[in-house]
C-alpha positions as CSV (number, residue, x, y, z in Angstrom):
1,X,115.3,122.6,17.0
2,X,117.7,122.7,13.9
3,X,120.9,122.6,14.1
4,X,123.5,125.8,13.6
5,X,126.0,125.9,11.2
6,X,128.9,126.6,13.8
7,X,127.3,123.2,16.2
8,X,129.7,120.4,16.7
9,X,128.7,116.2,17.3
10,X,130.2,116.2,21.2
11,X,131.0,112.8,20.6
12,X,132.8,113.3,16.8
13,X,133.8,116.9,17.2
14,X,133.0,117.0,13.4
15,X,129.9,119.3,12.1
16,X,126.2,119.1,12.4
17,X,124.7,120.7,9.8
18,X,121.0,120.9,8.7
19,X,120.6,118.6,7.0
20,X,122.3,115.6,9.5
21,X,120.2,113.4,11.3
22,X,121.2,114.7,14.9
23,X,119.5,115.6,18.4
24,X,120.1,118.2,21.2
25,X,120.0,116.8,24.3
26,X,117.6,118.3,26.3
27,X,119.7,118.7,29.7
28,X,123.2,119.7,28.0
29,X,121.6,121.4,25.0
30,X,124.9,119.7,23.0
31,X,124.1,118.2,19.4
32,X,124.8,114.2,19.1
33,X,124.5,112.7,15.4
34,X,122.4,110.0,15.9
35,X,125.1,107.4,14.6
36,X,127.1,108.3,17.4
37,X,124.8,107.9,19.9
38,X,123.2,104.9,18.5
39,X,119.8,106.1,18.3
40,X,117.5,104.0,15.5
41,X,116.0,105.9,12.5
42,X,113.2,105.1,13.4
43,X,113.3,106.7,17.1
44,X,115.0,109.8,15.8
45,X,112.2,109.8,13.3
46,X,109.5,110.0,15.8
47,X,111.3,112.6,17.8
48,X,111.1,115.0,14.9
49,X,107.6,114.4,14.4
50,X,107.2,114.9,17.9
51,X,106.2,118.5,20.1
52,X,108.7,119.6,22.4
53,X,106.8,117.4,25.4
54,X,108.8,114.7,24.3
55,X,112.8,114.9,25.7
56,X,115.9,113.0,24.3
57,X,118.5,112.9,27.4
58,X,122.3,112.3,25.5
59,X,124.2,108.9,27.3
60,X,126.0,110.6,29.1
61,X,123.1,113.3,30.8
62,X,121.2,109.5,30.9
63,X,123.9,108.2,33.1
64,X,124.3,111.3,35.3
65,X,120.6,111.5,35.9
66,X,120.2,107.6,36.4
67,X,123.3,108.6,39.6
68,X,121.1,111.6,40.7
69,X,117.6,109.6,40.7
70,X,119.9,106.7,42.7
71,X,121.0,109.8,44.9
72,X,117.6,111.3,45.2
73,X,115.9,108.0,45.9
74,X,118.4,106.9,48.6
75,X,118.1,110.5,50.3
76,X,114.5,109.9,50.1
77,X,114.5,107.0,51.7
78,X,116.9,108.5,54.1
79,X,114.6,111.1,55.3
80,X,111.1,108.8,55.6
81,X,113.5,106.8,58.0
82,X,114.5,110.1,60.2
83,X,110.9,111.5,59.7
84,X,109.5,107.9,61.6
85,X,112.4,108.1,64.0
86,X,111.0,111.8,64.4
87,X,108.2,110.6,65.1
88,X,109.1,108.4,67.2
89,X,111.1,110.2,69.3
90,X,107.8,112.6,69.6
91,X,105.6,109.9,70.8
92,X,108.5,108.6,73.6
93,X,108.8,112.1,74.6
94,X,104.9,112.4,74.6
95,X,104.8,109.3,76.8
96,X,107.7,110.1,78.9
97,X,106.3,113.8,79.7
98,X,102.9,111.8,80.2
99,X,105.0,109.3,82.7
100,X,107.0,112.6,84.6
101,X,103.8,114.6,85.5
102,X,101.8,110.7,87.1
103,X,105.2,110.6,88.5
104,X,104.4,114.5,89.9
105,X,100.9,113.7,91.0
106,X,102.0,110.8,92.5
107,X,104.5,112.8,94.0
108,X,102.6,116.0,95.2
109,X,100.0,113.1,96.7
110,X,102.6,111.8,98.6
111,X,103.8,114.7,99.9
112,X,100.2,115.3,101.4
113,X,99.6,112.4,102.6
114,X,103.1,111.2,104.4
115,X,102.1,113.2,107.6
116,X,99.1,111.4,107.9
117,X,101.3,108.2,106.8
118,X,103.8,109.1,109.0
119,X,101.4,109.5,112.2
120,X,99.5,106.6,111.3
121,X,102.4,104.3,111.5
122,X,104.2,105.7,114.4
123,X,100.6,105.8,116.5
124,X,100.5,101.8,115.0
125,X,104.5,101.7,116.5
126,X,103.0,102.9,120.1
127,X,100.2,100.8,119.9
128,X,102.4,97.5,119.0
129,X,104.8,98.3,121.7
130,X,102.0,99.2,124.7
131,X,100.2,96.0,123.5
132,X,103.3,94.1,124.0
133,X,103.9,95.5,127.2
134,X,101.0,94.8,128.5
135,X,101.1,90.9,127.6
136,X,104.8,91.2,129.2
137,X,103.9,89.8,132.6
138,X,102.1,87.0,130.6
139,X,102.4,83.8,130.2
140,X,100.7,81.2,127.9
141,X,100.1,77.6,129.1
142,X,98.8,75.2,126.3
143,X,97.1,71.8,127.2
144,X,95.5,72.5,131.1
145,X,92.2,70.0,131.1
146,X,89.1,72.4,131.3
147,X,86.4,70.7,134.4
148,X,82.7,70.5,133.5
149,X,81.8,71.0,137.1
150,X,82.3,73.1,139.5
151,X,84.8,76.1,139.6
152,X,86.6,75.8,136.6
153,X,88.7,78.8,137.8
154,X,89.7,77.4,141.1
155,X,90.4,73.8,139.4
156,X,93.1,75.7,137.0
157,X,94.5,77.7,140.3
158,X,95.1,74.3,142.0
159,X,96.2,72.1,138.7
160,X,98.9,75.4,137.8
161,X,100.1,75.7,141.5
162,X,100.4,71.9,141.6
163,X,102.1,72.1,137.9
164,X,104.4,74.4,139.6
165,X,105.5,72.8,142.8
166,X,105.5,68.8,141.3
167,X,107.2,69.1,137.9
168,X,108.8,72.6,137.9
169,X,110.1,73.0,141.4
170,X,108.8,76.3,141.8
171,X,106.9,77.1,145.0
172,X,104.7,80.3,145.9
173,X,104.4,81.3,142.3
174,X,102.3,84.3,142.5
175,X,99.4,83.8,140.2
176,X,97.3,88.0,139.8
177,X,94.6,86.5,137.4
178,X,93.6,82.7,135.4
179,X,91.8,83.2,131.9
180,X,90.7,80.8,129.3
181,X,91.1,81.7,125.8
182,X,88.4,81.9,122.9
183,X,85.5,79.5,122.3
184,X,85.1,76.7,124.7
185,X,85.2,72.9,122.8
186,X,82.7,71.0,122.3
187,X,81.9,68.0,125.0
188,X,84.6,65.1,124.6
189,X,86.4,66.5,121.4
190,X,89.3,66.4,123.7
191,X,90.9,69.8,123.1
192,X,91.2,72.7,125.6
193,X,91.4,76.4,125.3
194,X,94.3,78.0,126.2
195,X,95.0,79.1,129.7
196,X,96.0,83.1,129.9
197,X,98.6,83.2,133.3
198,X,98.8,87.0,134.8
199,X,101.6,86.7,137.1
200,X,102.3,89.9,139.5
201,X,106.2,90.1,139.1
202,X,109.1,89.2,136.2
203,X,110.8,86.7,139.1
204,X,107.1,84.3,139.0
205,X,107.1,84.8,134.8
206,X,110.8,84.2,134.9
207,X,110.8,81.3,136.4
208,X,108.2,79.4,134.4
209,X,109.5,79.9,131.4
210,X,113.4,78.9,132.6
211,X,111.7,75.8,134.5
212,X,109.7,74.8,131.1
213,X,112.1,72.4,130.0
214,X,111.4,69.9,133.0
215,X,108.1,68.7,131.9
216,X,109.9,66.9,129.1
217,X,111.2,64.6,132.4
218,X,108.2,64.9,134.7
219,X,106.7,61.8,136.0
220,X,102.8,62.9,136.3
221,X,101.6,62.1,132.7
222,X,99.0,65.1,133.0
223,X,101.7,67.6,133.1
224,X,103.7,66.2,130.2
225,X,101.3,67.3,127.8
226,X,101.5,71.1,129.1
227,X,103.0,73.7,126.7
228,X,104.3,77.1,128.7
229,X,104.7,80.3,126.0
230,X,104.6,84.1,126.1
231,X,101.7,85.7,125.0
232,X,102.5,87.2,121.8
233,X,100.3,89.8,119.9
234,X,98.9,88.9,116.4
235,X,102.0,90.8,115.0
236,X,104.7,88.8,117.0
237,X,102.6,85.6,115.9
238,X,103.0,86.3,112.6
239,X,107.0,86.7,112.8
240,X,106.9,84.0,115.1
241,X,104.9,81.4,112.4
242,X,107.1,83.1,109.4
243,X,110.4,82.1,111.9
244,X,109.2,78.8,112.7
245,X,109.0,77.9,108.8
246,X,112.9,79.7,108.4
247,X,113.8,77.1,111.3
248,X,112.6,74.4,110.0
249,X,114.4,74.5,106.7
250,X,117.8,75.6,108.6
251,X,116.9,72.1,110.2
252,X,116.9,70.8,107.2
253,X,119.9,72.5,105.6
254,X,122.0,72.5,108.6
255,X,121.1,69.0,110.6
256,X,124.1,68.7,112.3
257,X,123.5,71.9,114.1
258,X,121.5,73.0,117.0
259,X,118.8,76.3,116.4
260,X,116.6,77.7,118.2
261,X,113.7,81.0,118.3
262,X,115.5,83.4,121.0
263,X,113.6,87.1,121.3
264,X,112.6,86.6,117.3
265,X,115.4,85.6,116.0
266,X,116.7,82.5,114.9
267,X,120.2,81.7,116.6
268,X,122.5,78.4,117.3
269,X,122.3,77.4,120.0
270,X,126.2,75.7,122.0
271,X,127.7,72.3,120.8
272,X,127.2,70.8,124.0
273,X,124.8,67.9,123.6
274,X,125.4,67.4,120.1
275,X,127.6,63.5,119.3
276,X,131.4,64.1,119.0
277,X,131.1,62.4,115.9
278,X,128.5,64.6,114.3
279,X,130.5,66.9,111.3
280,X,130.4,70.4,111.6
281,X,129.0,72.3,108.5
């Protein structure tokens, strides 16, 4: 495009007429003589030679674009961050609706199964407690020699009544029913099966368990290898084995103290008995 006869140079404020060597920038549409802007011969030669494809951008339209492009860029690079945030967000939201309706399912599933849950463990509740009272009148003796002839039933009657009246001091114990326990040994491997006590009243049972402690002292060598115990249900035998490994450590822990297993619990027991000298902790 020529230049009009009323156009200034905005950088010289002096005329460009038609026959100067000038340009119009193509974003302010003001005329620059090429010696103002610094632009070589031979550049503003191939500009006029040029269609109108080709653009000349003035300094100071340059500068301002070069800002905006900066701007553009950066808000760009703005928004790719919030659109994969976006996304992010969507997919956390996907997987946390995914997360609330198994935690619904799970839900609704409970809610039709905790009757059934419910009865199951308070019918396993009953069952644990009848079981327990029925082993109540009880009583477990551990290490009675089992008899290869005769009446092995009669021979534990007479060793347990003799049991009771020589090393417990209990007399007139009244025995209900005798009963060995599980698999009988094999010949001469020196073990015995347990030895299931019925008793017919809480005084008999009572008193074998308080008296228990005199075997420790008894002077008949058979008896002092007799173990007397309640006869726990597979449940209370599992507390008891998971108490017995607590007490030992507390034994450990605590060694100037005195514990013992009472009614599944793990309690000390009185100073008496332990040395004057022993600390405290």
């Amino acid at each position: 495009m020529a230049p009009k006869v009323k156009d200034i140079c905005n950088n010289c404020n002096k005329d460009v007429v038609s026959n100067d060597r000038a340009l119009s920038c193509s974003i302010c549409d003001k005329w620059f003589h090429i010696k103002c802007e610094r632009v070589p011969v031979a550049d503003y030669d191939f500009l006029q030679k040029s269609d109108d494809s080709i653009q000349w951008v003035c300094k100071g339209c340059k500068g301002a674009s070069q800002k905006i492009c900066k701007m553009l860029t950066l808000m760009h690079t703005r928004q790719d961050k919030i659109e994969t945030e976006v996304v992010g967000l969507a997919n956390s939201l996907k997987h946390c609706n995914e997360k609330i309706n198994s935690v619904d399912k799970n839900l609704s599933q409970l809610n039709e199964n905790l009757p059934k849950m419910v009865s199951q463990q308070i019918s396993q509740i009953i069952d644990d407690k009848s079981e327990e009272e029925k082993r109540e009148a009880n009583v477990i003796i551990f290490g009675i020699p089992e008899t290869e002839e005769g009446d092995s039933k009669m021979k534990d009657t007479e060793f347990i009544q003799g049991l009771c009246s020589d090393s417990l001091g209990i007399d007139n114990i009244a025995i209900d029913e005798i009963t060995r326990l599980g698999a009988k040994p094999k010949k001469g491997s020196g073990k015995f099966r347990l030895t299931r006590l019925v008793v017919k009243d809480n005084t008999s049972r009572n008193n074998l368990f308080r008296n228990a402690y005199k075997l420790k002292d008894t002077k008949i060598g058979a008896h002092k290898k007799i173990g007397i115990g309640r006869d726990l249900t597979k449940k209370q035998r599992e507390i008891n084995n998971a108490l017995r490994i607590e007490l030992g450590q507390m034994k450990k822990d605590f060694p100037h103290r005195s514990w013992a297993i009472r009614r599944e619990k793990i309690v000390e027991l009185p100073k008496s008995g332990i040395p004057p000298w022993a600390p405290d902790t």
